[in-house]
C-alpha positions as CSV (number, residue, x, y, z in Angstrom):
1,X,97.5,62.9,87.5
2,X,96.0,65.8,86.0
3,X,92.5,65.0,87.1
4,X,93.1,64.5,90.5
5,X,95.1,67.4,90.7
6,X,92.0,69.5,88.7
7,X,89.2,67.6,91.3
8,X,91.3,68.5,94.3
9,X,91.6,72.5,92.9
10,X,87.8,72.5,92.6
11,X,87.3,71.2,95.6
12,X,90.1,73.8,97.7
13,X,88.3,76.5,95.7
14,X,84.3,75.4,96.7
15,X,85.5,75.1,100.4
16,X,87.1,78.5,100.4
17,X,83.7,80.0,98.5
18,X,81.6,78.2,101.2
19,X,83.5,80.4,103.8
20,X,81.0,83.2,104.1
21,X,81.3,84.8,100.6
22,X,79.0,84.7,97.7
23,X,81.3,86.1,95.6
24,X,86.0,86.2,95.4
25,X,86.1,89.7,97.0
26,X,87.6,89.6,100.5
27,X,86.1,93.3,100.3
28,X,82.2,91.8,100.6
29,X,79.5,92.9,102.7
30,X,76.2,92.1,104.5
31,X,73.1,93.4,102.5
32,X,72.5,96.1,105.2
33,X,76.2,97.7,104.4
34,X,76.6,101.5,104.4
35,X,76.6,102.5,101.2
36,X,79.3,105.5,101.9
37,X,82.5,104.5,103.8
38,X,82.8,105.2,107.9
39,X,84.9,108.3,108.8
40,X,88.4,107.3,109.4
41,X,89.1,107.1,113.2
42,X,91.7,109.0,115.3
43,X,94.9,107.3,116.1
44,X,95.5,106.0,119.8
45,X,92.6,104.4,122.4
46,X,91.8,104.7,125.8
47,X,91.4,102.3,128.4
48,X,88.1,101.3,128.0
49,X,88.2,100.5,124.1
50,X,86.3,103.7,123.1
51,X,87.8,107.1,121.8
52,X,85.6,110.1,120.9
53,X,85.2,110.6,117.3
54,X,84.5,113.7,115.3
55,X,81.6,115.3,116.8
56,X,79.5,113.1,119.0
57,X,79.7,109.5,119.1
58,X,82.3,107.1,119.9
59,X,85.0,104.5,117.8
60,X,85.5,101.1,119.6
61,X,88.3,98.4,118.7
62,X,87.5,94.7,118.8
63,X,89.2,91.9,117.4
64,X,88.6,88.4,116.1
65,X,90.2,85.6,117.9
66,X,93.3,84.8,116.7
67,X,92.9,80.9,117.2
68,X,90.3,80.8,115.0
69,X,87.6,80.3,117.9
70,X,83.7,82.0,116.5
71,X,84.2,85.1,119.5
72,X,85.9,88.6,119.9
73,X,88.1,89.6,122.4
74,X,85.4,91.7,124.0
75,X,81.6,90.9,124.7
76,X,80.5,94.0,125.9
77,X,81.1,97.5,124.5
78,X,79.7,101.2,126.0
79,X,79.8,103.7,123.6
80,X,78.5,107.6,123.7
81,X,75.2,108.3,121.8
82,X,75.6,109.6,117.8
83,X,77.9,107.8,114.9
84,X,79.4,104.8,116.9
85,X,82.1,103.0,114.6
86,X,83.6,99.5,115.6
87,X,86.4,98.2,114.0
88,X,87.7,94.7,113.7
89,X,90.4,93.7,113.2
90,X,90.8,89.6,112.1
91,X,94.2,88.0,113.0
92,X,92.2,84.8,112.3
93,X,92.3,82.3,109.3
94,X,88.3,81.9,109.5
95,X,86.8,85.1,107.8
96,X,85.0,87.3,110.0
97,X,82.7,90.9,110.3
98,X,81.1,92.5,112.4
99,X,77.3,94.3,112.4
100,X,75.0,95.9,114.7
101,X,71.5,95.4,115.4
102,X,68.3,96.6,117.6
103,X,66.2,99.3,118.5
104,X,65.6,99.2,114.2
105,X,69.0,99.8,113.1
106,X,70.4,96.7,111.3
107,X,74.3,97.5,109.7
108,X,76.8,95.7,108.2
109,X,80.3,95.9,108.2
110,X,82.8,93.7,105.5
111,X,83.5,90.1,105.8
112,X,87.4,90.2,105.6
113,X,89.9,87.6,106.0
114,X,93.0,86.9,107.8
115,X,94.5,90.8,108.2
116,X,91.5,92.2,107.1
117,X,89.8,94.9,109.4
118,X,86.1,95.1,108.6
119,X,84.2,98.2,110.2
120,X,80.6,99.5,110.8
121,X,79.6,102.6,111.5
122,X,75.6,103.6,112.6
123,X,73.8,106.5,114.3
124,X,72.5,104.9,117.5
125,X,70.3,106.5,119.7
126,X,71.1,105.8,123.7
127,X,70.0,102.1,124.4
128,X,71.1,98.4,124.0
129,X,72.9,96.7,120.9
130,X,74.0,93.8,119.3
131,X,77.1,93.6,117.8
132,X,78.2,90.1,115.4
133,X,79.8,88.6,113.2
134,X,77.6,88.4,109.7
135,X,79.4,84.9,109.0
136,X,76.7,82.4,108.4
137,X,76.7,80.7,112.2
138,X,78.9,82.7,113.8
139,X,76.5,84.5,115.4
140,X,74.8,82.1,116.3
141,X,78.1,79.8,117.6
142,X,78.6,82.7,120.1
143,X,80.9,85.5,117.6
144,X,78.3,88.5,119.4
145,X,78.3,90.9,122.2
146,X,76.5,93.9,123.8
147,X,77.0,97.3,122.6
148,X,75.4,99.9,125.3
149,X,74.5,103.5,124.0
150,X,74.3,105.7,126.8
């Protein structure tokens, strides 16, 4: 009894670590992470999902679905040009991030689980973006949208 009760604890535990994580922080992050952490964003959003932040630049609010499907609640995001900060937040049971990519800027926000919110922040120049989830094939299962700098 105790050996099938230690094989199926090893096995919970390896199933859980093959979730996206190299290591037992829920707190991890992609290589690319910022090393500092983003500016805390202002309360309230408008309409469209973005809210000016200090000085230029803009803070947009995504989330993770909450049925555990590999996509956000938004697919396209339009932010102002200067520190753009997405949040995520994950109602999910799959862990989930998000990052931005393109035009050479490649960061990482956390890979947090269920309640988590995992943010990135980067100084984007006007142009198109990738946002996605750093997950190991979520991005590529669809978890990504466009981010456009204007």
């Amino acid at each position: 009894m105790k050996t099938t009760l230690a094989v199926a604890t090893g096995v919970v535990a390896l199933a859980v670590a093959g979730c996206g994580s190299s290591n037992n922080s829920s707190d991890n992050t992609t290589p690319n992470a910022n090393s500092t952490p983003p500016p805390t964003a202002p309360a309230g959003s408008s309409s469209s999902g973005a809210k000016p932040a200090a000085g230029k630049g803009s803070t947009l609010k995504i989330s993770a679905d909450p049925n555990g499907a590999l996509k956000y609640n938004k697919t396209k995001l339009t932010a102002k040009a200067g520190n753009v900060t997405i949040t995520m937040a994950n109602p999910s049971s799959v862990p989930h991030g998000v990052s931005i990519k393109g035009s050479g800027v490649s960061e990482g926000g956390s890979v947090v689980n269920q309640g988590g919110t995992s943010t990135v922040t980067a100084k984007l120049k006007p142009g198109t973006y990738e946002f996605f989830c750093p997950v190991p094939g979520h991005e590529q299962a669809g978890m990504k949208g466009t981010l456009t700098v204007k």
